[in-house]
Residue frames as a rotation matrix with the C-alpha (Angstrom) as fourth column:
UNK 1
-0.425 0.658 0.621 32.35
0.491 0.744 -0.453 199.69
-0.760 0.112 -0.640 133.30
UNK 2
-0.970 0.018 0.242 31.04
0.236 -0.166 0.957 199.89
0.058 0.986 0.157 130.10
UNK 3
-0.396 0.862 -0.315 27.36
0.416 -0.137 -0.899 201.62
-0.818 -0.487 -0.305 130.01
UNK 4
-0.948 -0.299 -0.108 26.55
0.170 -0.764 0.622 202.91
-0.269 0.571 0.775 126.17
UNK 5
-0.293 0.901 -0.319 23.94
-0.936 -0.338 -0.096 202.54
-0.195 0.271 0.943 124.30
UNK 6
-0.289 0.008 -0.957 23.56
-0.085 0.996 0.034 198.43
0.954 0.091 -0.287 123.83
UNK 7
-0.663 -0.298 -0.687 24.00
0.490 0.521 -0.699 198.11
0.566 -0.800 -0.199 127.58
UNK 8
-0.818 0.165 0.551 21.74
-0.384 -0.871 -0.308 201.30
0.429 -0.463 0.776 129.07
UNK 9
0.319 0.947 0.035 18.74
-0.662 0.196 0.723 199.14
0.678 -0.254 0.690 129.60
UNK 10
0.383 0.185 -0.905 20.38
0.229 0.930 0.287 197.04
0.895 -0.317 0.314 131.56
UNK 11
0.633 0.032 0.774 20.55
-0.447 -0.800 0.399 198.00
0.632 -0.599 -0.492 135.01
UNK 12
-0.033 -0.975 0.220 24.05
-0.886 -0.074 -0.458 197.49
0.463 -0.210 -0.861 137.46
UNK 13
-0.159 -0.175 -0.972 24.57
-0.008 0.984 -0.176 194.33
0.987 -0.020 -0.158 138.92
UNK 14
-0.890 -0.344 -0.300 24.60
0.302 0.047 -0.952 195.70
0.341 -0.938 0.062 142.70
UNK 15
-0.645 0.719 -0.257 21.27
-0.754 -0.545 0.367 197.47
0.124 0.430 0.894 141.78
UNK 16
0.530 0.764 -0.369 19.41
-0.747 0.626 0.223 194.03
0.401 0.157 0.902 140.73
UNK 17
-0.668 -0.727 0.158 21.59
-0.521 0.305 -0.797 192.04
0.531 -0.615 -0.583 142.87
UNK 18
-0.518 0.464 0.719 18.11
-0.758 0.141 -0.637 190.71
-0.397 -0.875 0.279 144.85
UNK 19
0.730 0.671 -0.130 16.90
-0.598 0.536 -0.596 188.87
-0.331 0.513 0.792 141.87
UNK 20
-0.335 -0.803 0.493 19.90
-0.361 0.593 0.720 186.18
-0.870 0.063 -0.488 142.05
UNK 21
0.060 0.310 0.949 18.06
0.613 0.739 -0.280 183.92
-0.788 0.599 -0.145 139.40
UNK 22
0.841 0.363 0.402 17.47
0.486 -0.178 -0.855 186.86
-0.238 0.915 -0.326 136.90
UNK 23
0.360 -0.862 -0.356 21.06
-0.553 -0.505 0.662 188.44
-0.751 -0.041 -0.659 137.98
UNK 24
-0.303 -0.576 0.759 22.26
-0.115 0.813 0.571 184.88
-0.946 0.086 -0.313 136.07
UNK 25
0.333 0.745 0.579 20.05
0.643 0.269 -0.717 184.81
-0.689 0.611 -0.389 133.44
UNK 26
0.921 0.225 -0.319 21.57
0.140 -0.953 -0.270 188.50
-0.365 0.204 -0.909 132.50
UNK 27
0.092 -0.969 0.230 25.04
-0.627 0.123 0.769 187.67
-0.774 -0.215 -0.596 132.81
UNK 28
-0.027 0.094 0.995 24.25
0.487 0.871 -0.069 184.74
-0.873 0.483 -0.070 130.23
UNK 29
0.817 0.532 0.223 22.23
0.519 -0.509 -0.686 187.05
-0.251 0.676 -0.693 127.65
UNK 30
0.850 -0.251 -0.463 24.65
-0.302 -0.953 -0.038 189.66
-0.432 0.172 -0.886 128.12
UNK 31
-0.170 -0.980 0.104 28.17
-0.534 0.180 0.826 187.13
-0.828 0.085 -0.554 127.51
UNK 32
0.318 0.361 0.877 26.26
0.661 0.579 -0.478 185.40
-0.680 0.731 -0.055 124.83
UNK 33
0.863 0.199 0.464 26.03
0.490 -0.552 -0.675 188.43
0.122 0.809 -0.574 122.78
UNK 34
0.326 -0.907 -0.266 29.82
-0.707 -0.421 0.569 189.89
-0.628 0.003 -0.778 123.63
UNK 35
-0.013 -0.523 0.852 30.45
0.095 0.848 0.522 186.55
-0.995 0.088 0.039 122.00
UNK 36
0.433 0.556 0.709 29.04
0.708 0.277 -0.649 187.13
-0.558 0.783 -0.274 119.33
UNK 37
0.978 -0.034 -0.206 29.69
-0.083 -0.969 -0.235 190.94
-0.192 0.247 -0.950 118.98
UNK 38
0.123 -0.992 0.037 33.79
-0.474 -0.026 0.880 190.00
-0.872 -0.126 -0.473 119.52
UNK 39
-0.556 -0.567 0.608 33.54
0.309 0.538 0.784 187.33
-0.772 0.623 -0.124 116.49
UNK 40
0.537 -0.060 0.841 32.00
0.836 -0.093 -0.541 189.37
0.111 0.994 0.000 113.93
UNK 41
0.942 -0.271 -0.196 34.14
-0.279 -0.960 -0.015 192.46
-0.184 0.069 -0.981 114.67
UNK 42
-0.192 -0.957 0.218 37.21
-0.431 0.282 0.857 189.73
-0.882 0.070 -0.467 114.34
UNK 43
0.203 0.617 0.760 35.23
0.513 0.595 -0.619 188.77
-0.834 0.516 -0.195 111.40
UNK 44
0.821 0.556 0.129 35.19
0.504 -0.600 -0.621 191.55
-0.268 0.575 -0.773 109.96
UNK 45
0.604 -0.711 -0.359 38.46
-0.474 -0.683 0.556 193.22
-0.641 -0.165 -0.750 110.67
């Protein structure tokens, strides 16, 4: 699992695992912006 410096504030999944609603909410936020991040680096390249 990936943990650098983009990702450090967010905290593990088994961790925040009690907040089901914001677990989703994170999971959104977080594949939203891989999207993104994947098509300008395929942009770019």
């Amino acid at each position: 699992v990936y943990t650098g410096v983009w990702l450090r504030h967010y905290a593990p999944v088994r961790e925040r695992s009690e907040s089901e609603e914001m677990d989703k909410l994170g999971q959104l936020l977080v594949s939203n912006a891989t999207r993104r991040r994947l098509a300008g680096s395929r942009a770019s390249m």
